[in-house]
C-alpha positions in Angstrom: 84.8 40.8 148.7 87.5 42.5 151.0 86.3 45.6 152.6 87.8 48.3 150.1 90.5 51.1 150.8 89.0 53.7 152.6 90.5 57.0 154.4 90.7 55.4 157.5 93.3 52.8 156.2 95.7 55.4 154.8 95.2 59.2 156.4 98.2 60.3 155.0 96.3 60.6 151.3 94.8 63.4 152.8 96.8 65.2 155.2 97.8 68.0 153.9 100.8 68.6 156.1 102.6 65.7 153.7 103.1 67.1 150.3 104.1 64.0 148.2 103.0 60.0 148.0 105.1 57.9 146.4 103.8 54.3 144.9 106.2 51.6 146.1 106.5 48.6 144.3 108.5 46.8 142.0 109.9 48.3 139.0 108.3 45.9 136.1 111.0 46.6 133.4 112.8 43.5 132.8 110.3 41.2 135.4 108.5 39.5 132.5 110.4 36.8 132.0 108.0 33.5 130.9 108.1 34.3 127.6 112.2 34.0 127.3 111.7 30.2 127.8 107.9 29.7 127.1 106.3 29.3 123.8 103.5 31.9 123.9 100.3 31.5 122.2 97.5 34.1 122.3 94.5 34.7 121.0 93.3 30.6 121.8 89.2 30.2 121.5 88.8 27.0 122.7 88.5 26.1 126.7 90.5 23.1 126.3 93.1 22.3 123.9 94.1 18.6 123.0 97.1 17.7 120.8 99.2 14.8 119.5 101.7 13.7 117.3 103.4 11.9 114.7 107.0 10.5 114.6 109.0 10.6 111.0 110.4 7.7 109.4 114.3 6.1 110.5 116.5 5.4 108.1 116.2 4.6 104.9 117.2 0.7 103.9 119.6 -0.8 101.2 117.9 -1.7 97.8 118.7 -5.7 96.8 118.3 -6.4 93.4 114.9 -8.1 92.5 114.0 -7.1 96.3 111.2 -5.2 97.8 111.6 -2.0 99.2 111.8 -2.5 102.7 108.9 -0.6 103.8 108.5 2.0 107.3 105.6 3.2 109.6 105.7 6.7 111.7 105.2 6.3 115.4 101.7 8.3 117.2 103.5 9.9 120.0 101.6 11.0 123.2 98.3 13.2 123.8 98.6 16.1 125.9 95.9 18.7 126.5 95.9 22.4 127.3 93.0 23.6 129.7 92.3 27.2 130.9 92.7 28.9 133.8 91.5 32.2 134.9 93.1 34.6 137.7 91.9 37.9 138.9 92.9 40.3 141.1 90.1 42.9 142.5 91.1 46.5 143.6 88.2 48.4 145.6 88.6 51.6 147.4 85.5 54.0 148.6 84.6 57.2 146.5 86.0 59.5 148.9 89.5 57.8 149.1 89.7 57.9 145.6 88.6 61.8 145.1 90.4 62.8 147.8 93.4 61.0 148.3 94.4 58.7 145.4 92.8 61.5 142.4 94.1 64.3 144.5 98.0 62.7 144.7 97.8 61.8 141.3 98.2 58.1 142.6 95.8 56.6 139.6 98.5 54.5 138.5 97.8 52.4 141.6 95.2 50.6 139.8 98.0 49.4 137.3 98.8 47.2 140.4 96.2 45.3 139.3 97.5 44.3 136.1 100.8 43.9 137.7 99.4 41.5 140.1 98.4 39.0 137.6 102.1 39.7 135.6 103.9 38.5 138.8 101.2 35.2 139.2 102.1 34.6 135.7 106.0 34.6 135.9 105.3 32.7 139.4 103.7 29.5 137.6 105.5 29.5 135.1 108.7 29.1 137.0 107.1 26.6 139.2 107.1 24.6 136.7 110.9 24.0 136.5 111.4 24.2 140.3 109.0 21.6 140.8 110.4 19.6 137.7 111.0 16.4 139.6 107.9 16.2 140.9 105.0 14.4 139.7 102.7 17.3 141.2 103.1 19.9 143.6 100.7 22.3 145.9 100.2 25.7 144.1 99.8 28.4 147.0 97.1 31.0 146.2 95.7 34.0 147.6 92.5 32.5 146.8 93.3 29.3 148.5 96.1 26.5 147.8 95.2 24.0 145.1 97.2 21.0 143.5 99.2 20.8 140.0 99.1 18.2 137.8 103.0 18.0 136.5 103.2 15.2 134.0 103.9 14.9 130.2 101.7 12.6 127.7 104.1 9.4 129.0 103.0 9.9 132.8 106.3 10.9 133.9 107.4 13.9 135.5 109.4 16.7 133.5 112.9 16.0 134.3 114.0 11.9 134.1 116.1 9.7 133.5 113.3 7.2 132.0 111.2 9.0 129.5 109.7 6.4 127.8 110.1 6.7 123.5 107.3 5.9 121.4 108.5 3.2 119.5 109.8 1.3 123.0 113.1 2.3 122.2 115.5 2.7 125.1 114.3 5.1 127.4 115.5 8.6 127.2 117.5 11.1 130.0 117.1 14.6 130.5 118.9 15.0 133.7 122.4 16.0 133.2 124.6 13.4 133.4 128.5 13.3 132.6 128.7 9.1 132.6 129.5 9.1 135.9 127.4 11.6 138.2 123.8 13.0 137.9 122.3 16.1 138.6 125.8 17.9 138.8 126.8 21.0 140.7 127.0 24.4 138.5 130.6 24.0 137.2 132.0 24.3 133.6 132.0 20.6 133.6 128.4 20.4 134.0 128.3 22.8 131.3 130.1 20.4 129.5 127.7 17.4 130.7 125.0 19.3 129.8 125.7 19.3 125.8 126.8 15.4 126.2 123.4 14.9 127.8 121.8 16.9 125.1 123.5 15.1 122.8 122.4 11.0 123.4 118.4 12.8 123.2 117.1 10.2 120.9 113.3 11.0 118.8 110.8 8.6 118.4 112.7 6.7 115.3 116.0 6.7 117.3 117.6 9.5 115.5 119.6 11.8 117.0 117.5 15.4 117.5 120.8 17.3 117.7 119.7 19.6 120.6 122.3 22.3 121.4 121.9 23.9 124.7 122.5 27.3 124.3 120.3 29.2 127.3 120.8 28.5 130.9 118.5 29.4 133.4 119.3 30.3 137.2 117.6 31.5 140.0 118.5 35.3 140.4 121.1 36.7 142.9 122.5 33.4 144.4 126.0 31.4 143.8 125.2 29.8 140.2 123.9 32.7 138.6 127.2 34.5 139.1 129.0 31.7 138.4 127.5 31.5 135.2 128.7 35.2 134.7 132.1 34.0 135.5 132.3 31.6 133.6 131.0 33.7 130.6 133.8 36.1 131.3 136.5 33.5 131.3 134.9 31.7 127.5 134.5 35.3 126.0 138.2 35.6 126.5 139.1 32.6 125.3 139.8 30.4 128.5 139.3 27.7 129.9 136.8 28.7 133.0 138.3 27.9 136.4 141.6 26.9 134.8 145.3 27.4 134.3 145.2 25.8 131.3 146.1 27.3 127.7 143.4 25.0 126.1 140.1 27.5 124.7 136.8 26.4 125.9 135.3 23.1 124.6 132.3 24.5 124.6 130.3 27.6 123.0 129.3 30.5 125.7 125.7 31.2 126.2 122.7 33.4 127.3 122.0 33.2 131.0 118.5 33.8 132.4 118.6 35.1 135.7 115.0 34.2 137.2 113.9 35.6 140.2 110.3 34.4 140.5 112.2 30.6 141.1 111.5 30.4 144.8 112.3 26.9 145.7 114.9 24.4 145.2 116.8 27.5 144.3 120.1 25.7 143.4 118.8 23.8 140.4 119.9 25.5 136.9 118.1 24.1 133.6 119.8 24.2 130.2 117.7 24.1 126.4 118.1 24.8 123.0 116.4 28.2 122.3 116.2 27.4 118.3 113.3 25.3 119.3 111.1 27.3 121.6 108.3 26.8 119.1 104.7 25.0 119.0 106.9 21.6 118.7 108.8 21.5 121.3 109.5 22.9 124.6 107.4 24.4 127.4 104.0 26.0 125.8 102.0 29.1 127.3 98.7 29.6 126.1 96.4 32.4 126.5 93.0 33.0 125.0 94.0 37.0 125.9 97.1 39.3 127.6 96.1 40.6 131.0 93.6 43.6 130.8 91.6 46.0 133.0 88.1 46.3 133.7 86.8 49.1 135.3 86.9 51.4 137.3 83.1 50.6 137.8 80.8 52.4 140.2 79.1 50.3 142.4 76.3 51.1 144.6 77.9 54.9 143.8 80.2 54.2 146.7 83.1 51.9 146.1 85.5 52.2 142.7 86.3 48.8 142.0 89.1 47.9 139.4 89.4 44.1 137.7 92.5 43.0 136.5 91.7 39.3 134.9 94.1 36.9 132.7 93.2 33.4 131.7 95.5 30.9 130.3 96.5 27.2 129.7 99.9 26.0 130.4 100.9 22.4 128.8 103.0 20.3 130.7 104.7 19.2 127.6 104.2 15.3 126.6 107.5 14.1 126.9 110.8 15.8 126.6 112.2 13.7 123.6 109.5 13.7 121.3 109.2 14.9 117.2 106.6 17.0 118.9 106.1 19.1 121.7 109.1 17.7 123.3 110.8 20.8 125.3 114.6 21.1 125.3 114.7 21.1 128.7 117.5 19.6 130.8 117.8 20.1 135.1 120.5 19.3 137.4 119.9 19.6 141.1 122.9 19.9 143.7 124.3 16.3 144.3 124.2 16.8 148.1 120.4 17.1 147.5 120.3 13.9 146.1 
C-alpha cells in the first residue's frame, strides 16, 4: 500500500493565505462511452460464464410427388466463455490532511476519483479491444503491473478477418472491409460504401444472408477520420454526393459517428456495425456482476482514511463475427499504407 496523502505532499490545503482549491480532472459527462457499442449485462452471479449456439435451418426444398421431405439439421456453432475480472483503485490520505485540508476546502468529491478511476479503466479495455482487433493477443498495461489478453473468438481467430471459419465449413467469411479490389481502405465515402458491400456478402451458419446494415461508425476522437466523417455527414444530410461535383444523392444512408477518445493506438483504424443488433446475440458483450461502487471511507489504525473504488467484470471476445449467435457486427479497416 502506497504511503497515503499527507500535508507534506500538498501544503497549499492548508495555507490559509490561498483561498480557493480547485479539483482538476476530467469532466466525466459524455466519457462513458463502452456501452454505445457494448452489450452490457449486470447483475451476473456466476464467476465464469460459458455459452454456445445453435444455427437455424437453410432453405426449405421442393416437394416431388410420392417423395420424402427432404429433411435439415441446425449447425452447433462455437463455445465462448465469459470470466471475471476485478479492478480497484485505493485512495488513502492521513486524518489530518483530510480534516484539515481536503474537509476544510470542501474537496470531498476527491474521493469520487476513485470511482472515476475504474470508469476510465473500463472505457480503456473496452476500446482495446477494437484497436488491437488484428491481433490474436495483445499486452494490457496496468498500474498494477502489465499482463497479457487473450483476443480470440470461439473459431481461434482474431476479431477482424478475412477467414472466419462458418460452422457448416461453408466458405469462409470477411469482416475487413473490402471493395473487390482493396482491403482495409482509407476513411473515404467509398469505404463507406465498401463497408455496406462488405456487410452485405456476411453469410450465417446455413449460408443465408444476415442482412447486416452498418449504421454506427466509430473513430478515434480529434484526428483526420473523425472529422471526415463529420464532413461527410454534412455533405449526405444535404443531399450530396460527399467529396463530389456530382448531382447524384448519396448511395448510401448517413449515420451515427462515435468519436472515442480512450482508442490510443492504431488510431487511424475506424470500425463500422449494425447497432439493431447490439444485443445478447451478437456483437461485443460486457458483463458485470455489479456497476463500479465505493467502499469506505474506513478508519484504519485511526490514522489514514482510506477510500475503495472496486468494479469486476467479464468481457467476451465474441465467438466469431458471422455467427446466428454472438456474432458482433463488427467490421475494421486500417490505413492501406499500414498494410
Amino acid at each position: 500500500m502506497p504511503n497515503p496523502l499527507q500535508i507534506g505532499d500538498a501544503l497549499d490545503l492548508v495555507d490559509v493565505a490561498i483561498q480557493k482549491i480547485n479539483l482538476k480532472s476530467e469532466d466525466p459527462k459524455g466519457m462513458v462511452l463502452y456501452d454505445q457499442y457494448y452489450n452490457v449485462e449486470s447483475g451476473v452471479q456466476d464467476y465464469y460464464l460459458k455459452d454456445s449456439s445453435l444455427s437455424g435451418l437453410g432453405y426449405a426444398g421442393r416437394i416431388v410427388e410420392g417423395a420424402v421431405v427432404t429433411a435439415q439439421s441446425p449447425v452447433q456453432g462455437y463455445d465462448k466463455t465469459f470470466t471475471q475480472v476485478r479492478f480497484g483503485v485505493l485512495l488513502s490520505v492521513t486524518w489530518e490532511m483530510w480534516n484539515f485540508g481536503i474537509k476544510k476546502r470542501k474537496l470531498e468529491n476527491l474521493v469520487d476519483q476513485a470511482r472515476q478511476a475504474c470508469n476510465r479503466l473500463r472505457e480503456l479495455r473496452c476500446a482495446e479491444r477494437l484497436s488491437n482487433g488484428f491481433s490474436t493477443s495483445y499486452t494490457a498495461e496496468d498500474e498494477s503491473g502489465n499482463y497479457t489478453v487473450t483476443a480470440t473468438g470461439g473459431d481461434a481467430l482474431e476479431l477482424f478477418s478475412i477467414a472466419h471459419t462458418r460452422e457448416d465449413s461453408g466458405t469462409n467469411n470477411n469482416n475487413v472491409v473490402y471493395d473487390g479490389t482493396t482491403y482495409s481502405m482509407d476513411w473515404e465515402y467509398d469505404a463507406l460504401k465498401a463497408a455496406h458491400r462488405t456487410a452485405s456478402l456476411i453469410k450465417d451458419p446455413k449460408g443465408l444472408p444476415m442482412n447486416i446494415n452498418p449504421d454506427t461508425f466509430i473513430f478515434t476522437k480529434g484526428l483526420a477520420n473523425h472529422f471526415r466523417a463529420i464532413e461527410m455527414l454534412g455533405a449526405m444530410n444535404k443531399g450530396w454526393i460527399p467529396g463530389s461535383a456530382e448531382r447524384d444523392s448519396a448511395g448510401v444512408p448517413t449515420f451515427k459517428v462515435i468519436a472515442n477518445p480512450w482508442l490510443l493506438s492504431n488510431t487511424g483504424y475506424w470500425f463500422a456495425f449494425d447497432s439493431t443488433k447490439k444485443n445478447d446475440q451478437y456483437g461485443l458483450q460486457y458483463k458485470e456482476s455489479k456497476p463500479i461502487s465505493l467502499e469506505g471511507p474506513n478508519i484504519v489504525f485511526k490514522t489514514d482514511v482510506v477510500i475503495k473504488n472496486l468494479v469486476s467484470y467479464g468481457r467476451k471476445f465474441i465467438e466469431k463475427f458471422f455467427q446466428i449467435r454472438w456474432t458482433p457486427p463488427f467490421m475494421e479497416t486500417i490505413p492501406s499504407q499500414a498494410l
